[in-house]
The first five atom37 places (N, CA, C, CB, O) and aatype in JSON, in Angstrom:
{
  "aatype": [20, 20, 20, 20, 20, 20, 20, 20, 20, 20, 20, 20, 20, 20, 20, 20, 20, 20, 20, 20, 20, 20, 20, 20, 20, 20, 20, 20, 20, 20, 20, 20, 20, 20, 20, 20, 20, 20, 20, 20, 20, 20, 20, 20, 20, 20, 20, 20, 20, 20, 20, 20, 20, 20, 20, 20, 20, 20, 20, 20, 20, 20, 20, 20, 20, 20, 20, 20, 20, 20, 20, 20, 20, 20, 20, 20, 20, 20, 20, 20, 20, 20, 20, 20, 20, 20, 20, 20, 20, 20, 20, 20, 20, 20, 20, 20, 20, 20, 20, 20, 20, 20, 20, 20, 20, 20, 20, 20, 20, 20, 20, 20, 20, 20, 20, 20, 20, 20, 20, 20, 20, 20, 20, 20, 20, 20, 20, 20, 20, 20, 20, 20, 20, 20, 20, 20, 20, 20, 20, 20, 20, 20],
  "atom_mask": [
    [1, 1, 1, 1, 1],
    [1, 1, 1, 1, 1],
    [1, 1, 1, 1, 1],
    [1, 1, 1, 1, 1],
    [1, 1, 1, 1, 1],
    [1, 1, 1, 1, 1],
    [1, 1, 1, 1, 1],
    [1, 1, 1, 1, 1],
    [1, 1, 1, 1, 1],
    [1, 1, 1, 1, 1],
    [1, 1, 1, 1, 1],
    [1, 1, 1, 1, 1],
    [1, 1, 1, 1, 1],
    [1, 1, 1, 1, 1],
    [1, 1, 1, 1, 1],
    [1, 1, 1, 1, 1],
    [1, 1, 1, 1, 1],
    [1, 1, 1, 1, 1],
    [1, 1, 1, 1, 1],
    [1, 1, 1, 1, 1],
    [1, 1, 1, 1, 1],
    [1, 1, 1, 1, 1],
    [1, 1, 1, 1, 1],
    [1, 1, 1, 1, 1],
    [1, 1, 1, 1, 1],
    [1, 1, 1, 1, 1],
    [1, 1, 1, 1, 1],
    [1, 1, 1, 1, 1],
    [1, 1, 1, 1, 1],
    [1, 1, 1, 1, 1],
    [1, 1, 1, 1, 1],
    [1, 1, 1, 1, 1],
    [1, 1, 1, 1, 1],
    [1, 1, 1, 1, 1],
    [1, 1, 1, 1, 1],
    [1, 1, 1, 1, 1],
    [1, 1, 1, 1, 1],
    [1, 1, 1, 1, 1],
    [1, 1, 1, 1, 1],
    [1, 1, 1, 1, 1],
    [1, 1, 1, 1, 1],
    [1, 1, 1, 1, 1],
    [1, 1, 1, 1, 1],
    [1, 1, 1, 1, 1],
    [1, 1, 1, 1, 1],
    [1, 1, 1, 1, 1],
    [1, 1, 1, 1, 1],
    [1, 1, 1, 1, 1],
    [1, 1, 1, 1, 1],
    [1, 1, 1, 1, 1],
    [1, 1, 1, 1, 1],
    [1, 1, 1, 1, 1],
    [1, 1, 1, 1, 1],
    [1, 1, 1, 1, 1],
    [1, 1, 1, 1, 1],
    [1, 1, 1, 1, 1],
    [1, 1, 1, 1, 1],
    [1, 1, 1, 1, 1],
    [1, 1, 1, 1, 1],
    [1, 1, 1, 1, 1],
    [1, 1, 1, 1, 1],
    [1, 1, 1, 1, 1],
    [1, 1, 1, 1, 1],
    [1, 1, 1, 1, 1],
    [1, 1, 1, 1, 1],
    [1, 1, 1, 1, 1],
    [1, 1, 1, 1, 1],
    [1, 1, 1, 1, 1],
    [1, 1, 1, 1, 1],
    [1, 1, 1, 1, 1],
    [1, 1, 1, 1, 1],
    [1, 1, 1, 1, 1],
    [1, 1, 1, 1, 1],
    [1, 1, 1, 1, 1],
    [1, 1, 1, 1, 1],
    [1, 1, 1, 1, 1],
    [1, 1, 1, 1, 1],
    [1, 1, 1, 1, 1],
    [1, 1, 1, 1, 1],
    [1, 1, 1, 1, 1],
    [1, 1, 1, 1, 1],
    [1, 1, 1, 1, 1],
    [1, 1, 1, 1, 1],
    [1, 1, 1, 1, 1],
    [1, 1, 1, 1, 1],
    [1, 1, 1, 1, 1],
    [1, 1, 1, 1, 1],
    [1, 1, 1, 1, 1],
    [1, 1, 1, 1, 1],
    [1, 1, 1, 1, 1],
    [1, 1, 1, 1, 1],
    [1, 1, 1, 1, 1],
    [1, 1, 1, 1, 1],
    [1, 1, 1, 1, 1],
    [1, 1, 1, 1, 1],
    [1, 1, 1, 1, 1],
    [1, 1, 1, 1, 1],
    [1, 1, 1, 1, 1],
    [1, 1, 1, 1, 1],
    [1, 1, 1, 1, 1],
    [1, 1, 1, 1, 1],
    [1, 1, 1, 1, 1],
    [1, 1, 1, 1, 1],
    [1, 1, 1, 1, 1],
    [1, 1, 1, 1, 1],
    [1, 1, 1, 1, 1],
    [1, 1, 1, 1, 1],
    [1, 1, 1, 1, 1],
    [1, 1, 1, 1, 1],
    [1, 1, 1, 1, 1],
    [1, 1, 1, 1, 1],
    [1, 1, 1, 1, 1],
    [1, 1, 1, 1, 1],
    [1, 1, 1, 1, 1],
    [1, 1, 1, 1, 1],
    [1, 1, 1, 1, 1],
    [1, 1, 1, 1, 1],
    [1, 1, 1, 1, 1],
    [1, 1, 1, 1, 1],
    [1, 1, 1, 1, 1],
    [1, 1, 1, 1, 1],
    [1, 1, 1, 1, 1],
    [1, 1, 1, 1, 1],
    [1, 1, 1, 1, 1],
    [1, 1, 1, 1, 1],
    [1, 1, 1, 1, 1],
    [1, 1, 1, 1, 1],
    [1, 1, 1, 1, 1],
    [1, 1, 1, 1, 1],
    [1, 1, 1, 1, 1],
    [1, 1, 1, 1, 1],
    [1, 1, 1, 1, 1],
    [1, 1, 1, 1, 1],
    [1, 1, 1, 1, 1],
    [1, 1, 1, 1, 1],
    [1, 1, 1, 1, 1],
    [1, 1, 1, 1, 1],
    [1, 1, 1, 1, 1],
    [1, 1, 1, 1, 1],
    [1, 1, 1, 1, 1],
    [1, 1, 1, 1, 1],
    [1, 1, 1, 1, 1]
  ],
  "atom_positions": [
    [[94.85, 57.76, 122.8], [95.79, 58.81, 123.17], [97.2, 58.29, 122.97], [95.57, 59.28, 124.63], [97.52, 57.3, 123.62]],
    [[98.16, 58.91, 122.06], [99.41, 58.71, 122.09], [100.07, 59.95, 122.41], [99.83, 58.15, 120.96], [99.86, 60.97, 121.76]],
    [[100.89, 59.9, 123.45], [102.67, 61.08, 124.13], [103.76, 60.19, 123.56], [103.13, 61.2, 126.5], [104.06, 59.02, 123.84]],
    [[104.16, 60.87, 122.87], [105.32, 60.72, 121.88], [106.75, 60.73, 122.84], [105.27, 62.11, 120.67], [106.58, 61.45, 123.83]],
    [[107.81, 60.25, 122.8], [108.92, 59.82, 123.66], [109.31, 61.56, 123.41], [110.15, 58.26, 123.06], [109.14, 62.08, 124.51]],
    [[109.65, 62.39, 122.65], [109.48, 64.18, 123.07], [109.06, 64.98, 124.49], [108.32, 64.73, 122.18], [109.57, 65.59, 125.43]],
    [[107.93, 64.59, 124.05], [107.01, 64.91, 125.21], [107.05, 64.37, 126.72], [105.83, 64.55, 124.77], [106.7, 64.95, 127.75]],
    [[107.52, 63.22, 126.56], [108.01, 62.78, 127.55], [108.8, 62.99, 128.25], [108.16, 62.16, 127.47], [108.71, 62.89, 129.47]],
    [[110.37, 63.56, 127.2], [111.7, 63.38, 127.84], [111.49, 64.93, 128.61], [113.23, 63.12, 126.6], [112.05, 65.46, 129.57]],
    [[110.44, 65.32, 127.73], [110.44, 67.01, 128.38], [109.61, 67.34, 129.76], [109.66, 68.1, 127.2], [109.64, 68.38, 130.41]],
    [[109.07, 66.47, 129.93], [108.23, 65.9, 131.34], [108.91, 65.5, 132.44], [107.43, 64.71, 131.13], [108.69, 65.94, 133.57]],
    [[109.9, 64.49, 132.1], [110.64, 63.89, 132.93], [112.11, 64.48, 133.57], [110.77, 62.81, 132.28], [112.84, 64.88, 132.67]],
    [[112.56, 64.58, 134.61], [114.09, 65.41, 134.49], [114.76, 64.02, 133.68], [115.09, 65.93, 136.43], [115.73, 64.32, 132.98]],
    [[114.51, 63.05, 133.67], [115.51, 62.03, 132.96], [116.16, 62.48, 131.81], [114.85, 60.81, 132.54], [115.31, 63.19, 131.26]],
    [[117.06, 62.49, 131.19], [117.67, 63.1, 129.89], [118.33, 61.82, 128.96], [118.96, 64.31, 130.34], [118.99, 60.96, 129.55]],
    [[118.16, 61.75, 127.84], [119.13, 61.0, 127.01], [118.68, 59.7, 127.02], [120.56, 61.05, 127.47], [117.47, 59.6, 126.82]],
    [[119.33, 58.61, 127.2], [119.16, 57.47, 127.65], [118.19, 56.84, 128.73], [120.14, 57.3, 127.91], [117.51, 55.82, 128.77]],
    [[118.37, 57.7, 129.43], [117.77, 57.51, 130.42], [116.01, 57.9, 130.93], [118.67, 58.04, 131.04], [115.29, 57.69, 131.91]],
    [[115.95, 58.34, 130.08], [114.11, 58.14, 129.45], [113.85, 56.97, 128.72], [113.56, 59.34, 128.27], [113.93, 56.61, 127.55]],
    [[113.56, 56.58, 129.62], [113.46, 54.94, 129.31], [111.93, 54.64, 128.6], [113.62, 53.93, 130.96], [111.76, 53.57, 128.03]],
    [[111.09, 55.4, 128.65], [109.57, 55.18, 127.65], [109.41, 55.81, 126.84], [108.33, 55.33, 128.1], [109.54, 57.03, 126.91]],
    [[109.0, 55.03, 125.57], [108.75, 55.49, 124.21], [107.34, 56.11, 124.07], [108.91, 54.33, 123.23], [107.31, 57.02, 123.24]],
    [[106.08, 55.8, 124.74], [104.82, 56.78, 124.31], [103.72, 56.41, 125.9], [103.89, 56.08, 122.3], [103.96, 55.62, 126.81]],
    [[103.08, 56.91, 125.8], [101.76, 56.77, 126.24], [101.23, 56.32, 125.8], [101.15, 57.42, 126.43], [101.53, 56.62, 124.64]],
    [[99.89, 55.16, 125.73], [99.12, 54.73, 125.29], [97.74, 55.18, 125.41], [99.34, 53.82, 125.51], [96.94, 55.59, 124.57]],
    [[97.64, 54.98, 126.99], [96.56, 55.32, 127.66], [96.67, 55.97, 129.0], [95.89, 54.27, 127.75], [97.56, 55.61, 129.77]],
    [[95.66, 57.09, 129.41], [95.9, 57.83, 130.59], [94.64, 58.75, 131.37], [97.01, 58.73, 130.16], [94.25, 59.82, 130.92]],
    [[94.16, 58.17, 132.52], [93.21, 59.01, 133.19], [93.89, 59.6, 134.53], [91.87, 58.17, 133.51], [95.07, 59.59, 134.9]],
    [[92.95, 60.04, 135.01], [93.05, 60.6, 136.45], [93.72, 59.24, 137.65], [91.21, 61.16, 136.91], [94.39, 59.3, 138.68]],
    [[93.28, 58.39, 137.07], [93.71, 57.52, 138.21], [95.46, 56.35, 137.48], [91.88, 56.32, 138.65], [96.39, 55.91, 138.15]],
    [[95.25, 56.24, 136.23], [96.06, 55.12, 135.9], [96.74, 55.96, 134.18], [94.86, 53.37, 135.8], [96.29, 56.87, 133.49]],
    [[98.09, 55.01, 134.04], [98.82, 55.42, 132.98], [99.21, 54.54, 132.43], [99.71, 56.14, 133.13], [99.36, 53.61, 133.22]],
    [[99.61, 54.18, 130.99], [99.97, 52.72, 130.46], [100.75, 53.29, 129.54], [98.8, 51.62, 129.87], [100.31, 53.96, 128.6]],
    [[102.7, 52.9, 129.91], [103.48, 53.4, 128.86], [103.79, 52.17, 128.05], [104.75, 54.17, 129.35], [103.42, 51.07, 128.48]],
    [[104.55, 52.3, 126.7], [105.19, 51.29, 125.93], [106.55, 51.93, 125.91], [104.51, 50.97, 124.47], [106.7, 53.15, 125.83]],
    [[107.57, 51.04, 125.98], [108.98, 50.59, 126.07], [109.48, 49.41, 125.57], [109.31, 50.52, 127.23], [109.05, 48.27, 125.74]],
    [[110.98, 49.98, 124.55], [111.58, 49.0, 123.81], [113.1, 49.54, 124.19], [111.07, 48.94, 122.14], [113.93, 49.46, 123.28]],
    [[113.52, 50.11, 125.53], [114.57, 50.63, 125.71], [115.61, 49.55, 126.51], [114.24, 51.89, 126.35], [116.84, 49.59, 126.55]],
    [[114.59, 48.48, 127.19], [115.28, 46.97, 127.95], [116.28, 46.78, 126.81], [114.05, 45.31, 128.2], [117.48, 46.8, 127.1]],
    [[115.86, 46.58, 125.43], [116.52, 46.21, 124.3], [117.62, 46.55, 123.61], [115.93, 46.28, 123.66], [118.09, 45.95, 122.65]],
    [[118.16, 47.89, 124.33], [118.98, 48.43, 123.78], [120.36, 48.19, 124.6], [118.52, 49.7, 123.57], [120.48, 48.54, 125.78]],
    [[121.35, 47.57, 123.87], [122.79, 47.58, 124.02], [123.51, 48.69, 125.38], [123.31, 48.05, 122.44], [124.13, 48.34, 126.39]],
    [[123.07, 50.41, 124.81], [123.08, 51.28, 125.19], [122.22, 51.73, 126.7], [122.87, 51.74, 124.15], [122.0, 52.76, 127.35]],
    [[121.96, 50.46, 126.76], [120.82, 51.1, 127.83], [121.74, 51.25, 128.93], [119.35, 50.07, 128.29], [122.53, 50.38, 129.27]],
    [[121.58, 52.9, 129.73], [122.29, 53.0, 131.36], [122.63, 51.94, 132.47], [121.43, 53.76, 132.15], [123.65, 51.68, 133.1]],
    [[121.39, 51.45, 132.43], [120.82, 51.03, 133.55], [121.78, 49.26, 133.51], [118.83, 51.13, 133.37], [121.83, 48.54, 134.51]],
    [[122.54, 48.84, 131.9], [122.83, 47.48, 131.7], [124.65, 47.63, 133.03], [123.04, 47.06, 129.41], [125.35, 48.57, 133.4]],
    [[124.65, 46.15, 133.26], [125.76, 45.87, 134.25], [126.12, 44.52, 133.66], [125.33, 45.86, 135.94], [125.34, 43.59, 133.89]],
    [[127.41, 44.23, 132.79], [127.74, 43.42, 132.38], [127.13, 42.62, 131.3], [127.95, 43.03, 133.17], [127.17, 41.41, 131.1]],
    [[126.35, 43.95, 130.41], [125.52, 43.15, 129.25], [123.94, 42.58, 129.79], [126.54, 41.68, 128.76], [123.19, 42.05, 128.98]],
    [[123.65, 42.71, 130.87], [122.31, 42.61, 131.61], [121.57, 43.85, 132.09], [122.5, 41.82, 132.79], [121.91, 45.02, 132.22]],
    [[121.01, 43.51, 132.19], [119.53, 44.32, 132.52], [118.34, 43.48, 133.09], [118.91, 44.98, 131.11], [117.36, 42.91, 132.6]],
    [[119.02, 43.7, 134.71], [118.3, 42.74, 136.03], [116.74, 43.29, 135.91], [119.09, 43.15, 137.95], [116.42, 44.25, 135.22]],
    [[115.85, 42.5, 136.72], [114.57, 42.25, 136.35], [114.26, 43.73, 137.75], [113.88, 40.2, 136.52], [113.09, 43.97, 138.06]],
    [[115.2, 44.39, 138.29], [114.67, 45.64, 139.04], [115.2, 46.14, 138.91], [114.39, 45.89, 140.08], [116.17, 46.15, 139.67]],
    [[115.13, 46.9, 138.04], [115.65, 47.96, 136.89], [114.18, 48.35, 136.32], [116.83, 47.19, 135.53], [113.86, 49.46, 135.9]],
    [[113.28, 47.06, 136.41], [111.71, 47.35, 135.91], [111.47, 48.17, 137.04], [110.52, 45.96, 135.73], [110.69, 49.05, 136.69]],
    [[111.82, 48.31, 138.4], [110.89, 49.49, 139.41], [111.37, 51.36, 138.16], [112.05, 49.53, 142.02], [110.56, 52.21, 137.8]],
    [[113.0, 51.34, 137.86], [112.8, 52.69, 137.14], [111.8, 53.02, 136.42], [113.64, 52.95, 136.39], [111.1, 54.04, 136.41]],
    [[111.81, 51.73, 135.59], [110.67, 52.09, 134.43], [109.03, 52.17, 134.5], [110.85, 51.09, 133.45], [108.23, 52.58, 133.65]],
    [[108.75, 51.48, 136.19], [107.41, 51.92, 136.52], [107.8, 53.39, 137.61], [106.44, 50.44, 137.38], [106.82, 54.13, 137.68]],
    [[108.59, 53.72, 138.13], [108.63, 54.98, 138.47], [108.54, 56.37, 137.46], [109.72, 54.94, 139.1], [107.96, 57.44, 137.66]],
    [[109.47, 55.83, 136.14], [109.14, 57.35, 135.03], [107.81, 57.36, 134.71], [109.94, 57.42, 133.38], [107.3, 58.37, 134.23]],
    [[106.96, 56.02, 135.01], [105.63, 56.0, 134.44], [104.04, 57.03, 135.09], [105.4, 54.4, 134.57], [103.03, 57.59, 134.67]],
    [[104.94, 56.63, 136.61], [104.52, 57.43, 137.96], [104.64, 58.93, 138.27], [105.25, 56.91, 138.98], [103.91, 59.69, 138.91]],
    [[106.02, 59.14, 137.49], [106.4, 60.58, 137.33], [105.23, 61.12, 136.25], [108.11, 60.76, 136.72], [104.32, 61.8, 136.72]],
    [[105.25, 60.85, 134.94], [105.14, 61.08, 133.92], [103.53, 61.2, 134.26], [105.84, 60.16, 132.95], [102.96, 62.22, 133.85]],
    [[102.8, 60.26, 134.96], [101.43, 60.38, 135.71], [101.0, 62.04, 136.34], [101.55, 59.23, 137.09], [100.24, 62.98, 136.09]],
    [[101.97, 61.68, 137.24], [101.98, 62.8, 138.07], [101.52, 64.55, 137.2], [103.65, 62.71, 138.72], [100.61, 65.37, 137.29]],
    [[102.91, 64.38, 136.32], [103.0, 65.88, 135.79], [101.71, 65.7, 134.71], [104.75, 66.38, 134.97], [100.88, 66.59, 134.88]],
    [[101.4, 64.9, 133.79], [100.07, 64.81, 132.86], [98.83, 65.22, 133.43], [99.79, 63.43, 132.4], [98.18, 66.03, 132.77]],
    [[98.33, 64.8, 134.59], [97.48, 65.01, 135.46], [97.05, 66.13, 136.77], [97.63, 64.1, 135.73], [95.97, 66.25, 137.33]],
    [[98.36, 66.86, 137.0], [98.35, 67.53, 138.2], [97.88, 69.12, 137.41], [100.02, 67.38, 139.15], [98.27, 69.14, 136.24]],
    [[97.54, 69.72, 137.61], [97.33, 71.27, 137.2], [98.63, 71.86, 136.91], [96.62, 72.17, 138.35], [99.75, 71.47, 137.23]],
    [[98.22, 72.93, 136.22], [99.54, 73.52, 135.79], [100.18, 74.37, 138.0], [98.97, 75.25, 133.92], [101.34, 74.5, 138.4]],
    [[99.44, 74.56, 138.45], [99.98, 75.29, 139.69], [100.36, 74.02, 140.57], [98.8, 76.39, 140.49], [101.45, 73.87, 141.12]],
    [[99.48, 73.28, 140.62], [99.98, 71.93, 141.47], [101.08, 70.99, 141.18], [98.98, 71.04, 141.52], [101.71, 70.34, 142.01]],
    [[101.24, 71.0, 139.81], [102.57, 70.46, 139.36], [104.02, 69.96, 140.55], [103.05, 71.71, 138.4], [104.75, 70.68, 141.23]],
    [[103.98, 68.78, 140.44], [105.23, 68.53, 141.38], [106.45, 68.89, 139.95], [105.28, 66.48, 142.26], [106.01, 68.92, 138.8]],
    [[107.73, 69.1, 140.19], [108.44, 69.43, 139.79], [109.67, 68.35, 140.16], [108.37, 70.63, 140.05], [110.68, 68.55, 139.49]],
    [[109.74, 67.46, 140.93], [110.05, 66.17, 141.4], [109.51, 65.44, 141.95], [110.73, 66.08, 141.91], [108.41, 65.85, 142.34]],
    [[109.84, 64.14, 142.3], [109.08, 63.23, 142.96], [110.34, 62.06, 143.18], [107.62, 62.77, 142.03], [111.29, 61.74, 142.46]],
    [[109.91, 61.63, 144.41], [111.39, 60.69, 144.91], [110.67, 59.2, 145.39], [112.45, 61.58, 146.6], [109.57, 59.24, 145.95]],
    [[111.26, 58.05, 145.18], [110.29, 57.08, 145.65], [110.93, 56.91, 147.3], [110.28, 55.5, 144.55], [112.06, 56.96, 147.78]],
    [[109.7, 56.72, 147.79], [110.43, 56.93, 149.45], [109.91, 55.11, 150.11], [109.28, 58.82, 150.74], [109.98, 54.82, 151.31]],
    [[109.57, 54.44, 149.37], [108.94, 53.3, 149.92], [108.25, 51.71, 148.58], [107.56, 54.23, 150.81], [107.53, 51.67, 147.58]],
    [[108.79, 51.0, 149.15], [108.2, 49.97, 147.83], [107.81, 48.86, 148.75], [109.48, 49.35, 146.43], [108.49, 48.42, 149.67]],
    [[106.47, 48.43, 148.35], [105.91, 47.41, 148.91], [105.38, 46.07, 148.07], [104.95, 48.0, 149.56], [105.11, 46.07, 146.87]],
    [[105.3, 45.19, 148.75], [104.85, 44.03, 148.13], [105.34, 43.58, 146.8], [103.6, 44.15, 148.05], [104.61, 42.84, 146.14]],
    [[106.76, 44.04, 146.25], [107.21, 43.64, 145.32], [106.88, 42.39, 145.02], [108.26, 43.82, 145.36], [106.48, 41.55, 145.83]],
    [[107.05, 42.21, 143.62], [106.82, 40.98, 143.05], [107.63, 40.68, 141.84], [105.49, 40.87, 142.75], [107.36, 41.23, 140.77]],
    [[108.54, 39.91, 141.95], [109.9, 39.93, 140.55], [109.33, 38.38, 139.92], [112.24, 39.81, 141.32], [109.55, 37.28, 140.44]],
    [[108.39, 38.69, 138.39], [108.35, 37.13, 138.05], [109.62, 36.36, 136.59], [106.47, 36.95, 137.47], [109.74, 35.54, 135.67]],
    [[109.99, 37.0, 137.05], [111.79, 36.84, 136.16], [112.65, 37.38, 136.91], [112.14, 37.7, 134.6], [112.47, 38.07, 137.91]],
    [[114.14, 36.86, 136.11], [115.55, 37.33, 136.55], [115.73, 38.39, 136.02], [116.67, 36.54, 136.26], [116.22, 39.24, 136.78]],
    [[115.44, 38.84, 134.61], [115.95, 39.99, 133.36], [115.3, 40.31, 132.94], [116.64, 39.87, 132.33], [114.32, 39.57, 132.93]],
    [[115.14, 41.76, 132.17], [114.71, 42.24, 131.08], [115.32, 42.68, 129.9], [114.2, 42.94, 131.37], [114.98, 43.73, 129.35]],
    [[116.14, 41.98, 129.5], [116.93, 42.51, 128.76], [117.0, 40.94, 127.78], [118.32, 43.25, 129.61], [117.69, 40.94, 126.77]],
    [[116.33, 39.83, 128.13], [116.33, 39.07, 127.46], [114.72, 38.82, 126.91], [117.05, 38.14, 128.09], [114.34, 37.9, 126.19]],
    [[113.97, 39.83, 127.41], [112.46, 40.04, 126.71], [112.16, 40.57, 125.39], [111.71, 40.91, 127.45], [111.54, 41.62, 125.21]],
    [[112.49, 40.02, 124.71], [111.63, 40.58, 123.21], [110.55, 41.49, 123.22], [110.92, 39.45, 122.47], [110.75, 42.7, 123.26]],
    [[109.96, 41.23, 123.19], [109.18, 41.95, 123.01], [108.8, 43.55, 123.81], [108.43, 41.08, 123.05], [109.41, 43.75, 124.86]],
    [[108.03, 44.43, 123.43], [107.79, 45.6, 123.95], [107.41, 45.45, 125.45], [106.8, 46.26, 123.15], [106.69, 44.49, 125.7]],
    [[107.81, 46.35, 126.58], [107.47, 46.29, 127.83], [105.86, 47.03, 127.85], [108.69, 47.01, 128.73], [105.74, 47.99, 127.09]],
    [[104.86, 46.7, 128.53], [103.88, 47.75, 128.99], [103.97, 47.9, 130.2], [102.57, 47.55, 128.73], [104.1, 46.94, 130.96]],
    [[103.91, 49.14, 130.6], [104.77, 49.94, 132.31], [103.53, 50.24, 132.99], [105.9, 51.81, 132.18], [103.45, 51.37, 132.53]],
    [[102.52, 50.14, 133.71], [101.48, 50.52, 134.21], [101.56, 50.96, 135.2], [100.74, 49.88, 134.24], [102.62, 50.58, 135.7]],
    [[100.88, 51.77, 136.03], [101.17, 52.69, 137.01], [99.4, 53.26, 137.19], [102.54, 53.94, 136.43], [98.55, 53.52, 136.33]],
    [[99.36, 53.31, 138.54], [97.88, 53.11, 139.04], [97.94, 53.97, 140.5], [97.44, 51.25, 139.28], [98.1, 53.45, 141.6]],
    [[97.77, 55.41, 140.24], [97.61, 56.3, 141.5], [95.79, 55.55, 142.49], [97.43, 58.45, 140.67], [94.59, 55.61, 142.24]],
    [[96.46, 55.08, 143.35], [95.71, 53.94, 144.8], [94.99, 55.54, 145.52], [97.49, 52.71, 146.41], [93.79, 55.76, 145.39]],
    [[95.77, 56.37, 146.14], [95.89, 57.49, 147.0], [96.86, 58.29, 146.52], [96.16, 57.18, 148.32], [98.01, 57.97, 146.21]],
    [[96.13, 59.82, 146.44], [96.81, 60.75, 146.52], [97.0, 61.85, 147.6], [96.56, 61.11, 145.64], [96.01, 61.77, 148.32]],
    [[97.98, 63.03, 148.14], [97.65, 63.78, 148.92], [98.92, 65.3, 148.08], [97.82, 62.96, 150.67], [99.61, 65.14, 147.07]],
    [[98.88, 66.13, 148.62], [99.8, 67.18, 148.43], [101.31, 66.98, 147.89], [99.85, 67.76, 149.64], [102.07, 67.44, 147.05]],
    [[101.26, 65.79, 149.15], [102.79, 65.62, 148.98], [103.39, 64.41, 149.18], [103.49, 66.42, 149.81], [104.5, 64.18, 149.66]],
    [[102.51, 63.59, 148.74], [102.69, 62.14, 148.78], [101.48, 61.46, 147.87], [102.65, 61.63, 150.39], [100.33, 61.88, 147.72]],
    [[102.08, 60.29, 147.3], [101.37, 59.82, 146.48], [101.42, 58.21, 146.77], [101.79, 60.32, 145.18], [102.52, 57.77, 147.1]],
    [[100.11, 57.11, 146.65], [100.84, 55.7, 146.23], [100.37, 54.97, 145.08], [100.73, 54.69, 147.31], [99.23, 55.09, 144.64]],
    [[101.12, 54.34, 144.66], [101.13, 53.77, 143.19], [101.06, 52.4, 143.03], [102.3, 54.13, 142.47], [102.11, 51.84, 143.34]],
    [[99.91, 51.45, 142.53], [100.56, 50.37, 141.95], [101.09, 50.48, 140.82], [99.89, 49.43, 141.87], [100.91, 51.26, 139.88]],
    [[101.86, 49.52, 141.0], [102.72, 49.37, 139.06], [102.78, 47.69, 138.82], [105.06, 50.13, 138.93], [102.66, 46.78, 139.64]],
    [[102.88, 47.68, 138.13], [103.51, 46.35, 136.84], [104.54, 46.97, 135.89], [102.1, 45.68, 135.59], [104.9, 48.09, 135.52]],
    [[104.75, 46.06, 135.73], [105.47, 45.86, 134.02], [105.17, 44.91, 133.58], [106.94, 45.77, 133.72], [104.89, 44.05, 134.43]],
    [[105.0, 44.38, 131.75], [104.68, 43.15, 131.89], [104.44, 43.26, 130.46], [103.63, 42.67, 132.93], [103.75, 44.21, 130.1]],
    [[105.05, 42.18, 129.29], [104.97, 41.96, 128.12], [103.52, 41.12, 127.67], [106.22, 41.31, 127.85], [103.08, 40.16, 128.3]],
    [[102.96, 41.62, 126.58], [101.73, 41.05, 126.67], [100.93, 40.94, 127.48], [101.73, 40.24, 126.46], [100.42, 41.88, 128.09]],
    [[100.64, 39.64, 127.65], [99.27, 39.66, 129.4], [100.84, 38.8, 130.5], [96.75, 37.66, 129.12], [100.72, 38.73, 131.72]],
    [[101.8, 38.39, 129.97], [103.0, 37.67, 130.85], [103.65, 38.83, 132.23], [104.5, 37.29, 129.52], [104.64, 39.55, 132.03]],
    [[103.26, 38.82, 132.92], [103.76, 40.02, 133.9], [105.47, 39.58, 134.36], [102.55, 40.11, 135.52], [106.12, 38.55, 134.49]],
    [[105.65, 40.86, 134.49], [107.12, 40.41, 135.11], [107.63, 40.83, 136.45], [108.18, 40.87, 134.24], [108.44, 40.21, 137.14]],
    [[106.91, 42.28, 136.77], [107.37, 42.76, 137.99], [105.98, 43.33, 138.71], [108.58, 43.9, 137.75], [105.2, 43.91, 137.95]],
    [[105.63, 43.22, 140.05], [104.29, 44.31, 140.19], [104.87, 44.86, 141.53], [102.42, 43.54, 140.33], [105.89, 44.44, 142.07]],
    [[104.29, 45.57, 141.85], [104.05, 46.28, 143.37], [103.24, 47.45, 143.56], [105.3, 46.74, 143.96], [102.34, 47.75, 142.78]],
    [[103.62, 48.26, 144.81], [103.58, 49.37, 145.15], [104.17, 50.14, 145.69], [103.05, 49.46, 145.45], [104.4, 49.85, 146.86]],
    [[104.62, 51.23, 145.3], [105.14, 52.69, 145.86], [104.58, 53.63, 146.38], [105.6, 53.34, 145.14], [103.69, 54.28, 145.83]],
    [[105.04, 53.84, 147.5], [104.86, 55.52, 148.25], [105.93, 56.62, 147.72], [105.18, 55.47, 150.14], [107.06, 56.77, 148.2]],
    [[105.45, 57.25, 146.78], [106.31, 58.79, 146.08], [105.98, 59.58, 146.66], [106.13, 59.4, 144.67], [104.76, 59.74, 146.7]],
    [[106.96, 60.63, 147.56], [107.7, 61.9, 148.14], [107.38, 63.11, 146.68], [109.78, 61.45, 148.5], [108.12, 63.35, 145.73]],
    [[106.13, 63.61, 146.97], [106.34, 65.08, 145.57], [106.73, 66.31, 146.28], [104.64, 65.65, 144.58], [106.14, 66.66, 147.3]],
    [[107.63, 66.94, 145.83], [108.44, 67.98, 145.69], [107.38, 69.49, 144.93], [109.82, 67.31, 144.67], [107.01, 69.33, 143.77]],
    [[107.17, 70.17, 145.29], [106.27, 71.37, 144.44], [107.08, 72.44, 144.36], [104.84, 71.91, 145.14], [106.69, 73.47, 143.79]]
  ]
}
């Protein structure tokens, strides 16, 4: 399965720049696996003095979470936002991403769902080298 960065930006309220994932790879009911080469870009929003700090990776596992959400939910159940209201057990195994070569893979792993709350593990992580993991409790909006 490939979702084309289109499809995405049209999924996401993020606009412009700030759609930070280039496709889908893979995607069920429970888990989502994006690819990203947007750490890389000069242009990127999210940079502060030519960097791009290593949590800046929670955005890019949150659009992954979003992007979960709306792929999977029914067309009537559809959240229409989603806010992260909680992050647990972070795990930062670098300073940056913006000095990673290579392509990011963004993973995102619905644990529990309910109406109006959701929780998520995520990673990020180049190759099998991980860089960031945790979990989120997301606030959905209908």
């Amino acid at each position: 399965m490939m979702i084309s960065q289109e499809r995405i930006a049209a999924l996401l309220p993020h606009g412009g720049a700030m759609c930070l994932l280039d496709s889908v790879t893979s995607l069920d009911a429970e888990r989502i696996l994006c690819l990203a080469t947007s750490h890389l870009s000069a242009s990127n929003p999210m940079r502060r003095n030519g960097r791009l700090g290593i949590l800046c990776g929670v955005e890019y596992a949150a659009q992954a979470m979003a992007l979960h959400a709306a792929l999977t939910a029914s067309a009537v159940a559809r959240p229409n936002r989603g806010y992260l209201a909680a992050l647990r057990s972070v795990a930062f195994h670098r300073d940056r991403l913006d000095d990673v070569r290579d392509m990011l893979a963004v993973e995102a792993t619905c644990l529990h769902q309910e109406m109006q709350r959701a929780m998520y593990g995520f990673s990020v992580r180049t190759g099998a080298r991980p860089l960031l993991d945790g979990r989120a409790v997301v606030v959905l909006r209908h």
